[in-house]
Residue, then its C-alpha position, 0 to 999 in steps of 0.5 A: x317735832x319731826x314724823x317718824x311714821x305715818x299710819x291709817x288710824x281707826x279710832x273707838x267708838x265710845x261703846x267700844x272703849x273709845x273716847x268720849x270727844x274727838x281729838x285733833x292734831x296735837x293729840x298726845x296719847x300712849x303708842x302701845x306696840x308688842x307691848x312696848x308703851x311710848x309717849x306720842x304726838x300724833x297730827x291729823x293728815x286728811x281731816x280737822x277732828x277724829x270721832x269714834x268710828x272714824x278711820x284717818x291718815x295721821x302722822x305719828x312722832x314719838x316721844x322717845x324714838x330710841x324705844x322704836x329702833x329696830x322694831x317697826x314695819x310697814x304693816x305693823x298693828x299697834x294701839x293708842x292708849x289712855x292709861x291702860x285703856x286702847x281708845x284707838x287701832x292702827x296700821x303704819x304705812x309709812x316709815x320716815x326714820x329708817x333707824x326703826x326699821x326691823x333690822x336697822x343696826x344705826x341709831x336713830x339721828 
């Protein structure tokens, strides 16, 4: 599966609402932005394992990257969710599919 974006990752420590156990790459929670929910793949770029209360780049590949078309910027704050609980924050850096940039008129490849 292809990254569409890239992004600095805060994940919750436990006391905070946050996982009880570190993911990896692999890990496919919930990318919840301006209330929009997308099923996401998310891979580790800078280390093995994510604890609560570490902060890491990871590359994000959507589920279904039509629900991102148009809606997306270098800049933009969004959650990782389990069920309706955010276990984790993050920031995007990087944008790979320009289709889901703001202002993007053509659909995703």
């Amino acid at each position: 599966m292809d990254a569409h974006a890239e992004a600095e990752l805060y994940s919750l420590p436990e006391s905070d609402g946050g996982r009880r156990s570190p993911f990896s790459s692999g890990y496919r929670p919930c990318f919840r932005f301006d209330d929009v929910d997308n099923g996401v793949t998310i891979t580790l770029l800078d280390r093995s394992s994510m604890d609560g209360g570490d902060t890491g780049l990871v590359s994000l590949s959507f589920h279904a990257p039509l629900l991102q078309a148009g809606r997306l910027f270098v800049g933009a704050q969004f959650g990782i969710a389990e069920g309706a609980r955010i276990v984790a924050r993050g920031t995007i850096t990087v944008i790979h599919d320009s289709s889901m940039l703001v202002g993007s008129s053509s659909p995703p490849a």
